[in-house]
Every structure is written in structure tokens, then in C-alpha cells.
RODO-2510 file (C-alpha; in nm, 4 decimals, decimal comma):
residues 357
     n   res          X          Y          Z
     1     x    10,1001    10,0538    10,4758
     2     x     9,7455    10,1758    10,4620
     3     x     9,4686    10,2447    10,7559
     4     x     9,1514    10,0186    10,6450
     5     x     8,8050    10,0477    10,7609
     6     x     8,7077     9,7999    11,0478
     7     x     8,3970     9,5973    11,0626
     8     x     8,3279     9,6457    10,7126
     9     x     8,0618     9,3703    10,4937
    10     x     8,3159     9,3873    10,1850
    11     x     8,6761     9,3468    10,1612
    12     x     8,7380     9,4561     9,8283
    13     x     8,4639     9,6406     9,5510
    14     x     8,4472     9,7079     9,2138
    15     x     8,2157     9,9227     8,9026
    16     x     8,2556     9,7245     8,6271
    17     x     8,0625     9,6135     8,2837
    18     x     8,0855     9,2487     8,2808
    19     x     8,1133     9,0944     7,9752
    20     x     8,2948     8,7457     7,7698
    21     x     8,6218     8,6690     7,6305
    22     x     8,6794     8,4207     7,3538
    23     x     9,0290     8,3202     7,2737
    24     x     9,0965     8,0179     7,0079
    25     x     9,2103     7,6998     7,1495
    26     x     9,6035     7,5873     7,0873
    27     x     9,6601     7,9776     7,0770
    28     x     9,6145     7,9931     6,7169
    29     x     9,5392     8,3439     6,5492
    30     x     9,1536     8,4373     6,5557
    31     x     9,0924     8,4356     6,1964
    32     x     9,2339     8,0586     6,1011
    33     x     9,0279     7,9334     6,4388
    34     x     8,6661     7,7524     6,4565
    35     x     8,7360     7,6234     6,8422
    36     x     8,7134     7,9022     7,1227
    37     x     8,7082     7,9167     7,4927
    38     x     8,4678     8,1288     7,6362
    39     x     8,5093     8,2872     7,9938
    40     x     8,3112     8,6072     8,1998
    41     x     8,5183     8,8883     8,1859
    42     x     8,6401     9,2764     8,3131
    43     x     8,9528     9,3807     8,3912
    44     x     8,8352     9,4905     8,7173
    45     x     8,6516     9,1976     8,8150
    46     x     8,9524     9,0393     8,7139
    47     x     9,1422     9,2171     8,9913
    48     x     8,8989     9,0808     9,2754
    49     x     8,9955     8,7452     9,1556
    50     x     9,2695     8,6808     9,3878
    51     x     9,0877     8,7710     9,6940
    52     x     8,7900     8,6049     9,6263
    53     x     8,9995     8,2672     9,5705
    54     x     9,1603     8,3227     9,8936
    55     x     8,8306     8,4097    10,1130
    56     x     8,7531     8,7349    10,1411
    57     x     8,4276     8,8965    10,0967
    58     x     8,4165     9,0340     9,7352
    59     x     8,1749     9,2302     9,5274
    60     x     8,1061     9,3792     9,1643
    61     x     7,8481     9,6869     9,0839
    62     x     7,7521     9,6390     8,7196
    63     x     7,4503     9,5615     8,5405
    64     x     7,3039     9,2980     8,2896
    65     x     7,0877     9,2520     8,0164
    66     x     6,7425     9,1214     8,1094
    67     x     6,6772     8,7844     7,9991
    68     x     6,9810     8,6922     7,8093
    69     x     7,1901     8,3711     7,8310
    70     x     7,4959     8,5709     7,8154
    71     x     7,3852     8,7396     8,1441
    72     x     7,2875     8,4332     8,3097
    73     x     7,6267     8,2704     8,2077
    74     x     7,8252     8,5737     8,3476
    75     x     7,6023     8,5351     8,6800
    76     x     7,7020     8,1492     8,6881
    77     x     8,0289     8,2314     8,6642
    78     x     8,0857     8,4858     8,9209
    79     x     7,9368     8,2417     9,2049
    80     x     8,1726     8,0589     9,1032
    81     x     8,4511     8,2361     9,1688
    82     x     8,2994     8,3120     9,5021
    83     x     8,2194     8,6421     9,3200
    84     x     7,8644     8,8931     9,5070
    85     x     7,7445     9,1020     9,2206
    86     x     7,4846     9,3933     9,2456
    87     x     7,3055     9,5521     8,9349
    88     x     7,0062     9,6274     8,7640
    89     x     6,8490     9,4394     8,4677
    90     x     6,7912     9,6114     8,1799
    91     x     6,5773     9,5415     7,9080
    92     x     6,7790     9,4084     7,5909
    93     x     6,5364     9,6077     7,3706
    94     x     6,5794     9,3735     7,0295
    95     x     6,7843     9,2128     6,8617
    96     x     6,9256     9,5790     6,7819
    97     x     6,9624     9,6895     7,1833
    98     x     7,1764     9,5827     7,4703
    99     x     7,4360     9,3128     7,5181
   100     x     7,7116     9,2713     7,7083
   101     x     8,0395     9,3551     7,5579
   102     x     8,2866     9,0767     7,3986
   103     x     8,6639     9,0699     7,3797
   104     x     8,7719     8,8589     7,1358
   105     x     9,1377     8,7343     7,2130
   106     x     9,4278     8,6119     7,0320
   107     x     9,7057     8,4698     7,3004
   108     x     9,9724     8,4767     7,0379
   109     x    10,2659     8,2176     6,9841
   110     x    10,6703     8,3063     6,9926
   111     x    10,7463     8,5549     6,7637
   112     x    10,3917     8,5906     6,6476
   113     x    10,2631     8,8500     6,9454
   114     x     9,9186     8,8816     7,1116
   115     x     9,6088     9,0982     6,9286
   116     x     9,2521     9,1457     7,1377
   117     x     8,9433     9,3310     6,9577
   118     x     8,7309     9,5208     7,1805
   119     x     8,3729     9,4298     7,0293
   120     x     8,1481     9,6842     7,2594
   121     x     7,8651     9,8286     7,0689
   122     x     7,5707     9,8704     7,2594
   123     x     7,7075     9,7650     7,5475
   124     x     7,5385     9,7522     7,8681
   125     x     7,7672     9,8964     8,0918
   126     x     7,6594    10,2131     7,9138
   127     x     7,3795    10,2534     8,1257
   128     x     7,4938    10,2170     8,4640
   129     x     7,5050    10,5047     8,7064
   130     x     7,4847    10,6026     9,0852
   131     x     7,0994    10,5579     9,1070
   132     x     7,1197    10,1560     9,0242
   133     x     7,2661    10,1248     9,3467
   134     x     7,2325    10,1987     9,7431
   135     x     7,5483    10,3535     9,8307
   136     x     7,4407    10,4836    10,1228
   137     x     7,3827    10,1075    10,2466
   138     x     7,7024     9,9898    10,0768
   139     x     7,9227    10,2203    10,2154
   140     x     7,7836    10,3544    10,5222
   141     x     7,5397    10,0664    10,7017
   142     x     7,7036     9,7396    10,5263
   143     x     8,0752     9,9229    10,4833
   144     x     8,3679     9,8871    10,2326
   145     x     8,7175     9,7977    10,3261
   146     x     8,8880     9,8786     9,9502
   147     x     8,6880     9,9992     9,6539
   148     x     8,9095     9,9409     9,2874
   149     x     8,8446    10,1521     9,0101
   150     x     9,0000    10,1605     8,6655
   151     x     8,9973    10,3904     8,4219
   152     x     8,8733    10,1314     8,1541
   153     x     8,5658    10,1644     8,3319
   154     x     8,5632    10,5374     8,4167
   155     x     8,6030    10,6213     8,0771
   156     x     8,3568    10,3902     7,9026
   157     x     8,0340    10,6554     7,9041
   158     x     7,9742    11,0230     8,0871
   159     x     7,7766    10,8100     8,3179
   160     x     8,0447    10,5930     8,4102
   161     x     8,2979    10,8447     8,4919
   162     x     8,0327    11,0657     8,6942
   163     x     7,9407    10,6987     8,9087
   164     x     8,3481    10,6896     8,9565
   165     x     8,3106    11,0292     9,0917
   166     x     8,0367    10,9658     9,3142
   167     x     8,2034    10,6450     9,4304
   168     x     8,5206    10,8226     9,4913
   169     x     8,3782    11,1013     9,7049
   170     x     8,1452    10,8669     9,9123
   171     x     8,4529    10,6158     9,9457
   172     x     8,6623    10,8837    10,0950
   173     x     8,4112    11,0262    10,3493
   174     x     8,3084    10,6607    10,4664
   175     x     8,6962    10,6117    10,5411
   176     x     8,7513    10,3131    10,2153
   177     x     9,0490    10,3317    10,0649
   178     x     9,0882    10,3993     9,7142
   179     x     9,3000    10,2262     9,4513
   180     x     9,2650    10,3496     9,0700
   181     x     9,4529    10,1829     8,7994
   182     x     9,4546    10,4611     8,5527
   183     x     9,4580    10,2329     8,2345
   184     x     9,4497    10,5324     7,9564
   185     x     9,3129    10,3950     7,6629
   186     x     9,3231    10,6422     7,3484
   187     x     9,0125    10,5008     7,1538
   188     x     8,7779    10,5845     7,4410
   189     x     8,9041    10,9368     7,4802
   190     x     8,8994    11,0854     7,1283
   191     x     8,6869    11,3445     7,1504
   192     x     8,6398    11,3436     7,5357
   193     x     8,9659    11,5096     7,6783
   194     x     8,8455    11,7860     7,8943
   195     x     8,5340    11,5785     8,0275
   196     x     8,8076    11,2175     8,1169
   197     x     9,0644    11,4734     8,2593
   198     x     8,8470    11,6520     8,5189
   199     x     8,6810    11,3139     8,6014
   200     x     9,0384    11,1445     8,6647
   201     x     9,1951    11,4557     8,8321
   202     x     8,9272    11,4405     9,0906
   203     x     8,9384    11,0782     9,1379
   204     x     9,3102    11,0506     9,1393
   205     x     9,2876    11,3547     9,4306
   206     x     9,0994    11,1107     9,6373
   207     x     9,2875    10,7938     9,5810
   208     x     9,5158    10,5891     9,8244
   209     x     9,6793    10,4143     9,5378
   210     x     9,7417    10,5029     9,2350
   211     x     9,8476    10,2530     8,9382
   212     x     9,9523    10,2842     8,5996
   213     x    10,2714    10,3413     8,3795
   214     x    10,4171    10,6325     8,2415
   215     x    10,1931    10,6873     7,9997
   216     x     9,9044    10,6637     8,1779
   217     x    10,0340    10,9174     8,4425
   218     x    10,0933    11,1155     8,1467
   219     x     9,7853    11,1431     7,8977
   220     x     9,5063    11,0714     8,2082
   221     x     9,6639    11,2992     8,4442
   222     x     9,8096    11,5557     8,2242
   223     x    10,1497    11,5196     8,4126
   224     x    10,4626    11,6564     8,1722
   225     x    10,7029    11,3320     8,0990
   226     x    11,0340    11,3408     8,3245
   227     x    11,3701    11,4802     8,1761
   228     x    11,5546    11,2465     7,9487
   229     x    11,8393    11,3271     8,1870
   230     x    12,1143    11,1820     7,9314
   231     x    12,1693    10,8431     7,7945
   232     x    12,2090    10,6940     8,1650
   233     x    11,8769    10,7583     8,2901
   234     x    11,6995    10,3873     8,2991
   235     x    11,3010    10,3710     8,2495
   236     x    11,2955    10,3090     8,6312
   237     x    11,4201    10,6768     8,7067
   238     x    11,2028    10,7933     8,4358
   239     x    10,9100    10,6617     8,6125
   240     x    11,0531    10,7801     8,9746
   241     x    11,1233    11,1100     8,8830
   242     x    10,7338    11,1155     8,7941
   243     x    10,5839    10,9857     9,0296
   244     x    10,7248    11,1886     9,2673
   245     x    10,5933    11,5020     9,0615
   246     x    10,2327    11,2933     9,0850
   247     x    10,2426    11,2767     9,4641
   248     x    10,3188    11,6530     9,4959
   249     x    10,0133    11,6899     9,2270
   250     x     9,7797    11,4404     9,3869
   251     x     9,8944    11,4221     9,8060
   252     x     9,6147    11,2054     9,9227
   253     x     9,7536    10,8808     9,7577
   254     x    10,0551    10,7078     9,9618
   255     x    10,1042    10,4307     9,7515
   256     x    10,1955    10,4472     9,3635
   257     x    10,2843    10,1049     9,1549
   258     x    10,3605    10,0033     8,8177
   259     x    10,4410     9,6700     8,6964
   260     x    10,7838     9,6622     8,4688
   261     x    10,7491     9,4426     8,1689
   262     x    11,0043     9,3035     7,8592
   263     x    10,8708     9,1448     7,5696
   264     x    11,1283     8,8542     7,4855
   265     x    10,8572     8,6796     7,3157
   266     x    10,4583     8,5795     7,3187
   267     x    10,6093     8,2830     7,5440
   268     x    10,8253     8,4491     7,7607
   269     x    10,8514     8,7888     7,9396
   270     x    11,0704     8,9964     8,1891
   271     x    10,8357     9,0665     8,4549
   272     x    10,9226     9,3505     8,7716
   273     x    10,7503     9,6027     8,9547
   274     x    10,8216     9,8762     9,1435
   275     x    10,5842    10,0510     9,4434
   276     x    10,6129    10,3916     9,6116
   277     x    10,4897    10,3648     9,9692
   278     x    10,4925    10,7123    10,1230
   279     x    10,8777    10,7788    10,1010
   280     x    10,9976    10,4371    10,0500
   281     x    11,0687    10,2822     9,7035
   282     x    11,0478     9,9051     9,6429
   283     x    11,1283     9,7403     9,3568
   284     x    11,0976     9,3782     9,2031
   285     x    11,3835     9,3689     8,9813
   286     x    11,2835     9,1735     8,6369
   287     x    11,2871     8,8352     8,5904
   288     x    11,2158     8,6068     8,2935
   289     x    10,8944     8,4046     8,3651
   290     x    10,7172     8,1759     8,0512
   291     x    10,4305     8,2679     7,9862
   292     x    10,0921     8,1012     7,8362
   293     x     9,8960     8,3752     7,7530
   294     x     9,9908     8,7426     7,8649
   295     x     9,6155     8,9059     7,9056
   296     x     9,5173     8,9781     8,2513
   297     x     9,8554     8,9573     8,4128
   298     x     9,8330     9,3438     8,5075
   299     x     9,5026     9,2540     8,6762
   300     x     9,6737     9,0060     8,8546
   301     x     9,9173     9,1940     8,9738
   302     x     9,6685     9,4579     9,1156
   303     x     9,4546     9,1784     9,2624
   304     x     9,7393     9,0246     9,4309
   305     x     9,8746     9,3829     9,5706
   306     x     9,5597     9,4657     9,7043
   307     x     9,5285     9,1377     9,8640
   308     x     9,8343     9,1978    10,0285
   309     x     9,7057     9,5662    10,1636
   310     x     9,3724     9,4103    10,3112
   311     x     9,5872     9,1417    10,4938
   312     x     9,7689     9,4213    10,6455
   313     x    10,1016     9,3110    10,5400
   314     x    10,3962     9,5873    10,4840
   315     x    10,5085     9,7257    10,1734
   316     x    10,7425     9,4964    10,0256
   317     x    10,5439     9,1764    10,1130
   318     x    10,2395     9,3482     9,8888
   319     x    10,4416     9,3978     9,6142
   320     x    10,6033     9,0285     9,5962
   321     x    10,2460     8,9146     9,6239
   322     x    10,1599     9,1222     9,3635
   323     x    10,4215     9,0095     9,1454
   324     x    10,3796     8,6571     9,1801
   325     x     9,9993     8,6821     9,1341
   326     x    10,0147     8,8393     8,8153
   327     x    10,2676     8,6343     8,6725
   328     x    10,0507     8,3512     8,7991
   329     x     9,7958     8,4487     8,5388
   330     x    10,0274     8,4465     8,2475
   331     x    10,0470     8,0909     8,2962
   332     x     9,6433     8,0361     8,3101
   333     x     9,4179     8,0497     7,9765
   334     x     9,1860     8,2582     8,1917
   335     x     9,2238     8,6344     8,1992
   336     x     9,2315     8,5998     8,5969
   337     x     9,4266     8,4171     8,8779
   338     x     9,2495     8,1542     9,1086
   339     x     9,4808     8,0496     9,3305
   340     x     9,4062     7,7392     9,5532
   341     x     9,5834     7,9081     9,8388
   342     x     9,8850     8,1387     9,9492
   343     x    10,1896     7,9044     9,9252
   344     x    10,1221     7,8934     9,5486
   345     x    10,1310     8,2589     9,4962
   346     x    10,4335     8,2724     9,7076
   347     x    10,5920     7,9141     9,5477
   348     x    10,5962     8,1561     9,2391
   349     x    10,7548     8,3925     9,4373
   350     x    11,0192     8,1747     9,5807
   351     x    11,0954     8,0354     9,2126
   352     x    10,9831     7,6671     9,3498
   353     x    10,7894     7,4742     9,0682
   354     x    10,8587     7,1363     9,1917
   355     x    10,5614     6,9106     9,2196
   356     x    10,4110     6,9186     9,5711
   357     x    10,2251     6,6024     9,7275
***
């Protein structure tokens, strides 16, 4: 599927500004609640989740705010999920200063469907940039098998998206591969649109694998939306038709994937996805799967994919993987999957949830 770097430290890296989640318990809405859990989160350290359950060497780049519980907590937290992290402390500066950011999460219930606030004012992961870290010893002495990026990250400050750049660009001369999961978000682009589309062209240039939906290929790439093509034309040949355009656009990546979802309710989902592996299409074809709470499953998917590509397994294998790990997160109250081994990603897969002793 992909050519990985031998003899590398790290199996799978990621930039990311860690921060917590707190969702009400019973998933009841966030303004009637006064019980929460709380859990470390990023979507991207989300994504080294299911590697790092499964033993392989995994690491986040971030930073943290010096003295704090919250940091300490989030430090706790990612040891224990068998989690490396690498980052600078920086001074909170007052009660007005630094913090980590906090996503505050409503699950949802049946008809009533999921909500998350972003709280991220003064966030930390503002700060961080190229000259927190040795790359030179990451990359080149110590060595990198996969480095993840997403675009929520990219686009959180100018000095986030120019790190993604150098990490890109050093990734690609020390022979990593690349995966970028576009995630456009709107609110962190208003105002930034030439600056986020140069910084995403270039890192999209140098990708392996790209990830996102339609619209992300569309409003962080700039690429025109496929022909309607008449009434007959399903969302899947939509999204072919563009992707194909993308890989003309952006001929360094060999791998493009989306995941396919259906809202039927907050409890239950279609769930598919569908991967581009140089000229061969694969496609999970959607099936309902219940689900507890929906956040994260994307991440989950991703993590479980890119599991698949550092075990060296083919195309279709990956993207089964995939699919079963992130629907193994919709069933979880954390925004991550930690699977106790392989069979019960692929148990999911197989559609066997009978009790094993």
C-alpha cells in the first residue's frame, strides 16, 4: 500500500494542542447537567489511540501550561494510554493567560442530536512552533515511520500552520509518510483564507494520504465540487469524481479516504467508507451500527486505517480496520478507541458481539 521508513524510534506522530472534554453523565443536554466526565483530549491524539493500545511506539508534539493541574492531568493520562509526549512548558501568566483548551460535549439522545462548544480562548496550543522541538533528532537520528496531521491543528494559529509546513517538508525528505485529515472548520478560517489555503496546498502536495469529505476537499483545497451529473449520480460518485480531480491536483498522495455516514438517530448511524489506493477503489458499503456517543468516531477511523498501513497490510484490510475502529468508538464514552487487542476491532468487523470467555 505504502513504502514506510525502516528502523524508525516512532511508529506513528502527531502536532497537537492537548486539552479536556467534559460531557454530562446519562447523556443528558449540557445545560440541565451538574455531573460530567472529564477525559484528555485532541482529535489527533485521538487518532494515535488505536496504535498505542495495540503496541506501537507513539508520540504527541504539543505543549502545556507550566504548573497547572490541568497539564499534569493531561500528562497522567497520556502514560496511560501508553501515550510519549514532547513539549515545552509555558508559563500560565495569571489567572488571565494560558490554559489548555476545553470541549464541552453533549452526546445527545434519539431524536435529540449531539452539540459540542469549542471553549479555546487563550489556548496554549497557540504558542507552539518548530523551535519547541528537535526535528532534526526526531526525524533524522531517532526517525518517524507515519507523521498525522489535521487541519484542526494546522489552522488553529499562523504558527501552527507554518510548524505543519515545516513538519511536512522535513517528513518528506526523511522518507515518513504523510497522512492529513483536512478537517475544514469555517470558524477558524474567517478572515484567514489566503494564509490556510497556501499552508494546506503545500501540505496536501506532500502528503501520502489524504482524508476528508467533500467539503473539506472543497473549501481547504479550493477544488470546484463534481457535476451533479443528473438525479442518478449517488454521493459516492460525487466524491469519486473528486477525488480523482484531487490526485491529478495533488500527485504525491496514493491513498485518499473518507468515511460515509447516515444520521438515523443520536443512537444509531449508517456507517461506510470508501479509500482510493493508487487506482483501486474500495469501499465499505454502510451499515447500521448503535451508537453511544458519536464524537471521535472519525478519529477512530483514521487511527485504525493508519494502524492498518504501519502493519503493512493491503488496501482493503486497512480500510475494514478502519471501519471497525471507528465505529468501536461510537460505542465508548471516550472520544477515542482502546482496544484490548485485534480480534475486537475485527469481532466488530465480522458483526460477532457474542460474549467471549
Amino acid at each position: 500500500m505504502l513504502s514506510l521508513r525502516q528502523n524508525a524510534v516512532y511508529d506513528l506522530v502527531v502536532p497537537t494542542s492537548m486539552g479536556v472534554r467534559i460531557t454530562p453523565a446519562d447523556r443528558q443536554p449540557v445545560h440541565t447537567s451538574t455531573d460530567f466526565k472529564l477525559q484528555a483530549t485532541s482529535a489527533e491524539s485521538n487518532v494515535l489511540n488505536i496504535s498505542a493500545s495495540l503496541g506501537l511506539r507513539t508520540k504527541v508534539l504539543t505543549a502545556f501550561v507550566a504548573e497547572s493541574p490541568i497539564a499534569r492531568f493531561i500528562q497522567g493520562d497520556l502514560r496511560r494510554r501508553n501515550i510519549e509526549y514532547e513539549g515545552r512548558e509555558v508559563p500560565q501568566g495569571g489567572p488571565w493567560g494560558y490554559r489548555h483548551q476545553f470541549n464541552i460535549a453533549d452526546s445527545g439522545f434519539g431524536a435529540r442530536g449531539p452539540r459540542v462548544h469549542n471553549d479555546r480562548a487563550g489556548e496554549v496550543g497557540l504558542t507552539i512552533s518548530a523551535d519547541d522541538f528537535d526535528l532534526d533528532r526526531l526525524f533524522r537520528t531517532e526517525g518517524v515511520r507515519v507523521l498525522h496531521m489535521s487541519g484542526l491543528f494546522a489552522a488553529l494559529s499562523p504558527g501552527t500552520a507554518s510548524f505543519c509546513r515545516t513538519l511536512a517538508r522535513l517528513a518528506h525528505e526523511t522518507g515518513t509518510v504523510i497522512s492529513f485529515d483536512l478537517n475544514y472548520r469555517a470558524s477558524f478560517w474567517a478572515g484567514r483564507e489566503a494564509e490556510l489555503s497556501e499552508a494546506f496546498a503545500e501540505i496536501a502536495s506532500l502528503s501520502d494520504v489524504l482524508i476528508g469529505n467533500e467539503e473539506d476537499f472543497q473549501l481547504a483545497l479550493g477544488m470546484a465540487g463534481p457535476e451533479s451529473g443528473g438525479k442518478n449520480v449517488s454521493a459516492t460518485d460525487s466524491f469519486r469524481a473528486m477525488i480523482l480531480e484531487v490526485k491529478r491536483r495533488f500527485p504525491n498522495a496514493a491513498v485518499f479516504a473518507t468515511t460515509l455516514r447516515q444520521v438515523l438517530s443520536a443512537n444509531a448511524h449508517l456507517w461506510g467508507a470508501l479509500l482510493l489506493d493508487g487506482e483501486t477503489w474500495h469501499r465499505v458499503e454502510p451499515r447500521e451500527i448503535q451508537v453511544l456517543d458519536r464524537i471521535g468516531g472519525g478519529d477512530g477511523f483514521v487511527g485504525g486505517l493508519l494502524y492498518g498501513v504501519l502493519r503493512g497490510w493491503d488496501a482493503e484490510k486497512c480500510l475494514q480496520f478502519g471501519w471497525a475502529s471507528g465505529a468501536l468508538v461510537t460505542t465508548l464514552l471516550t472520544d477515542y478507541g482502546e482496544p484490548a487487542d485485534e480480534d475486537v476491532i475485527w469481532s466488530i468487523w465480522n458483526g460477532n458481539a457474542r460474549v467471549k470467555r
